[in-house]
C-alpha angles and dihedrals in degrees: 000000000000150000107214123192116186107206102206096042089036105230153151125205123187120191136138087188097272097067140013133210123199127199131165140185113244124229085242083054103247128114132271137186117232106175141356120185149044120024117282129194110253116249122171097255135021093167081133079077087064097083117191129185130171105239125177128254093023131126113245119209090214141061108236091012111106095169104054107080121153088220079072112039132085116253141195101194114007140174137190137245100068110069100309103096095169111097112288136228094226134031127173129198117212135202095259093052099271129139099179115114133176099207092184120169119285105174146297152214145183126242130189117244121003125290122240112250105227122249092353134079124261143152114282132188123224099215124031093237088068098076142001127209137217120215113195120178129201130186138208099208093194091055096024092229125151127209114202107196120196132209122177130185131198126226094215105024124067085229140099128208120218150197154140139233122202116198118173105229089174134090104246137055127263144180129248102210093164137013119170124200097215132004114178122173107224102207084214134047094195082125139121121225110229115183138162108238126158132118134239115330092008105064129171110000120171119263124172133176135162122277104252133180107289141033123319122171147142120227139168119222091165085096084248127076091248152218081258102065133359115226090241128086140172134225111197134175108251095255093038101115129168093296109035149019135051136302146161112225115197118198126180118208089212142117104200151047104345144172130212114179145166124199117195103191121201096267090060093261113142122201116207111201127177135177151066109359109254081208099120089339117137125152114189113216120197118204106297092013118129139205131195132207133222121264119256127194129211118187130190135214150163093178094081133252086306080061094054100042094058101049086054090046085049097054102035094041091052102016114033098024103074141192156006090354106039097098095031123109112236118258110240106244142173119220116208098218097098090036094050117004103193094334114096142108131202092261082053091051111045079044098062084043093056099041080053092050091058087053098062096259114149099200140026115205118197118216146212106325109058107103139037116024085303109157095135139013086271101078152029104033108143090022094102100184130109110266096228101194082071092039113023091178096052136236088284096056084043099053084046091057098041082054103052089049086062106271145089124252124245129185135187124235129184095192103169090053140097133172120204096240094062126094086244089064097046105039086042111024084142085070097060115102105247130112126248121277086010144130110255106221106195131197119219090351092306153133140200131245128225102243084158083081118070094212088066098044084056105057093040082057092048091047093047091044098056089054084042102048094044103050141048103259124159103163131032128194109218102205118188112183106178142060115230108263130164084032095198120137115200088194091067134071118245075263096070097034092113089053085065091099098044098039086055096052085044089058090050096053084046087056101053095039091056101051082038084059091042105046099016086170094062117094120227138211139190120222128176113175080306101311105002095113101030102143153128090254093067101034082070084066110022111029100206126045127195102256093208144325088240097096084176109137097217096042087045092054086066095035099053107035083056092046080058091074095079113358125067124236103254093068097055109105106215136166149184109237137176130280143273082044126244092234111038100009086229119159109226125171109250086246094066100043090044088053097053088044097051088070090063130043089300121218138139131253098190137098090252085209089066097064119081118257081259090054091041095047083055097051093052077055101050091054095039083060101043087050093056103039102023096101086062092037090057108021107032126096097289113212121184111211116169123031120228092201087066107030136042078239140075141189140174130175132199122197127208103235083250097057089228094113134028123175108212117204113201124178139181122208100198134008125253133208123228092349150173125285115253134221129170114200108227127218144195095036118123103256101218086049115103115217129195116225114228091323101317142039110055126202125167120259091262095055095054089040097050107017094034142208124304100243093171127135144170092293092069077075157349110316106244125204101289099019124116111250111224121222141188116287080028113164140180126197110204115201109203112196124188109241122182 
């Protein structure tokens, strides 16, 4: 690993020998991007790579130079207004009414490890010989304002983490309008454009198209990243598939309004741009005021979208995720919301958590319901207090008890939220999110609370310590219901108003740094309406997110294997409900929706003395096995091997770090009749390494990888007496065990 900067050609050359990142200086003393990609060997100059035409109609930097024009070049950091008329990475309003900017080239310098950003998440290195990092600082000399760019380069991962931080060295104020995390200039579009789009209750699905002349992108303007689409794409070369070939993939570690765009221009360059939505963004900066920007994260690969995933698995899981829990395996637990609602009692309660115990559960998590004079989604939020004619001994005596039956104790929060019956409401209503003289929309009967405002944030993290400090508490569920709507911040002069969105996202990180520093043993969970806030922002504080609140087996295949682009394992909430499902009132065998929850944190939202002996039987089973193999489930090597959003089929794989166990998950949508025979081909096992199948055939690791596995059931013909007859939602798990 090295960051290179050759002093005559002026250049900088990033590479840790699987990629490589080059960067020079231009003669007009911006920045332009040479190379991206697979590793290269380093050579003095590559100013070849620096490729000028005259073209008509086009703005040149320099008298007498009728080659060198910004529209054509490839750029780092640009802005319009000079010659560049594609959509920039950085504007800045001044105070006569200009947004043109010069940002040349001021100085660097290389640093070992990776810096903190301050107040938001980011990935981090432990020792300094993991990463270096490239500052590289640019300067406006009219405004006197100075861009630091960072690029930093992993040792042990083919990806590079960016941002950019933004300080006023002038005298007078300006406006940021737009300030992009990363900008690189691709010299091709022979791309196709891969994003996660859905909605509630159908997030991140897979959607691809071709790159086309123009602009395609996916953004958020909610004031959370959204059901809608994840901060995260992809862009892959046409016969690039799940096992081999290249692709770019662009992830964005943050919570709020974002925009992820690619311009193709005329000439095939494609500009990819990431970061905070300049949609209704502005941040004022007096003179010596700084902003930062959000991290973002580009990975290469030519090993496919497997490829990808893993190296994104890899970081977040290690190096974004943090804590006492990041290399924990996740405890098996039930939650009571689809078992009770808002009708429970403590005896309730303590009897679901001890049926659960004898099933081999390890924590109960009490939902929404439990504080405030909560008995339906019309009342209480913000009102963090135990409702005591529910639970007349309190959270504290209840986690005691739950605790003295075998398990942990978890509890929901909705922090950010507030309904207008509630004390909070009545005693603060000038802490609620709406602008003045205007109509309040709420969402679920609810409102949002300025956490934009620090006065706010500190009496939500009073409320919830006291809760947390008197009773035994090890998980919380950190629930947000609601999209950003009326942005208006009392608290701010007409000015700020365009900070509204960030500042609020910035209170939320401050809130859960502060409880993580606090209580470093809870575990925390993200929760957004189910995936509405499933992010790399949040994975920094909480290191598992609820994937959806469709448990559905069938809707989560798809959910979850497109939430395994970017995000590990480890950090997919998944369950096993009741049935007929809440969502699709679909009726799926407990198999089934135990298979597709195993790879994920694994856990049941059911009243377990509802299912039949048979059910329950099954379900002593089901944890028996996640306890034993979930190391592998959630921290082994994932591949993902047949698409459900192209076959009736599906398959996923995980693979111990050792290679000496897999878990392979396979599952049918709907029966056939005489059909075909099925095979699925395996991958990442050693190929001289024999591996018994479930306790009893054994094949090597090439033949599994190149011949596959015999998927085959009873629907390839006509049942005969003793066979197993197949049927719709049908799944098989296949444990592989190294033998000598």
């Amino acid at each position: 690993m090295s960051i290179i900067f050759e002093q005559k050609s002026r250049t900088f050359h990033l590479t840790n020998g699987e990629i490589s990142y080059i960067i020079k200086i231009l003669p007009n003393e911006q920045l332009g991007q040479l190379y991206f990609g697979r590793a290269v060997q380093h050579r003095e100059n590559f100013d070849h790579l620096l490729e000028l035409a005259y073209r008509s109609m086009s703005a040149y930097v320099f008298e007498g130079d009728m080659r060198f024009s910004m529209e054509h070049i490839k750029q780092e950091y640009p802005a319009y207004g000079t010659g560049d008329f594609r959509h920039p990475a950085v504007s800045v309003l001044q105070g006569n009414g200009s947004r043109i900017t010069d940002f040349v080239y001021e100085c660097h310098c290389v640093t070992g490890g990776k810096p903190k950003l301050e107040g938001l998440p980011a990935t981090y290195c432990e020792t300094e010989e993991e990463a270096e990092t490239l500052h590289l600082f640019l300067k406006d000399a009219l405004t006197g304002v100075q861009i630091e760019l960072l690029y930093t380069i992993f040792a042990n991962h083919p990806a590079i983490a960016r941002s950019a931080r933004f300080v006023n060295r002038g005298t007078e104020k300006v406006q940021l309008e737009t300030a992009m995390s990363l900008c690189i200039d691709l010299p091709d579009c022979d791309y196709e454009w891969l994003q996660l789009s859905g909605a509630w209750a159908r997030e991140r699905h897979i959607h691809t198209r071709k790159l086309e002349c123009g602009i395609q992108s996916v953004e958020s303007t909610r004031g959370n990243s959204s059901h809608n689409h994840n901060p995260f794409v992809v862009l892959k070369r046409p016969h690039t598939n799940e096992m081999q070939g290249e692709a770019l993939g662009f992830s964005l570690v943050y919570s709020g309004n974002f925009l992820a765009q690619a311009e193709v221009d005329c000439w095939g360059v494609t500009r990819m741009t990431m970061g905070i939505n300049p949609f209704n963004f502005t941040w004022k900066l007096e003179p010596e005021e700084s902003f930062q920007t959000p991290e973002a994260v580009v990975v290469y690969t030519e090993n496919g979208l497997n490829g990808m995933s893993q190296t994104f698995h890899r970081l977040y899981q290690r190096r974004l995720a943090r804590g006492y829990w990041r290399d924990r395996v996740r405890p098996i637990l039930i939650n009571n919301w689809e078992a009770t609602y808002f009708d429970f009692t403590e005896e309730k309660l303590l009897d679901i958590a001890l049926t659960a115990k004898e099933h081999g559960v390890e924590m109960f998590v009490l939902d929404d319901g439990w504080f405030g004079n909560r008995c339906d989604d019309t009342a209480g939020l913000g009102d963090w207090i135990e409702n005591r004619k529910r639970l007349p001994n309190g959270i504290a005596r209840l986690s005691e008890k739950i605790e003295q039956i075998g398990l942990k104790f978890g509890l929901w929060f909705e922090p950010e939220m507030v309904n207008r019956d509630s004390d909070l409401f009545r005693a603060h209503p000038e802490w609620v999110i709406a602008a003045p003289g205007r109509h309040m929309t709420h969402g679920r009967n609810q409102f949002v609370l300025n956490f934009g405002c620090k006065e706010v944030v500190d009496y939500i993290y009073d409320s919830m310590s006291k809760i947390l400090k008197n009773a035994k508490i090890s998980y919380i569920k950190w629930d947000m219901n609601r999209s950003i709507t009326e942005a208006f911040s009392n608290v701010l002069p007409s000015d700020r108003q365009g900070e509204v969105f960030h500042r609020y996202i910035l209170g939320v990180y401050d809130l859960y740094e502060r409880l993580n520093e606090t209580f470093p043993q809870i575990l925390f969970e993200s929760c957004s309406s189910g995936g509405g806030r499933f992010d790399p922002g949040l994975l920094y504080y909480a290191p598992q997110g609820w994937a959806s609140d469709d448990s559905d087996a069938l809707e989560r295949m798809k959910i979850q294997y497109g939430t395994s682009l970017c995000y590990p394992i480890s950090s997919i909430g998944a369950h096993v409900s009741k049935c007929p499902n809440e969502q699709v009132y679909r009726n799926t065998p407990i198999e089934t929706r135990a298979n597709v929850a195993c790879f994920g944190t694994f856990g049941y939202e059911l009243d377990l003395k509802c299912l039949t002996e048979e059910e329950r039987e099954m379900v002593r089973k089901q944890v028996a096995f996640m306890k034993e193999y979930r190391e592998v489930l959630q921290f082994g090597t994932f591949y993902r091997l047949i698409s459900p959003f192209e076959s009736n089929f599906m398959s996923w794989m995980s693979v111990s770090e050792d290679k000496e166990i897999a878990v392979v998950g396979w599952y049918k949508v709907l029966n056939t009749v005489n059909g075909a025979y099925h095979r699925v081909k395996l991958s990442g096992l050693n190929p001289n390494t024999r591996y018994q199948i479930n306790g009893t055939e054994i094949y090597r690791g090439d033949e599994l990888m190149n011949i596959g596995l015999i998927t085959t059931d009873s629907s390839a013909g006509q049942c005969l007496d003793g066979d197993i007859p197949s049927c719709d939602f049908d799944s098989k798990l296949f444990v592989l065990k190294a033998v000598k």
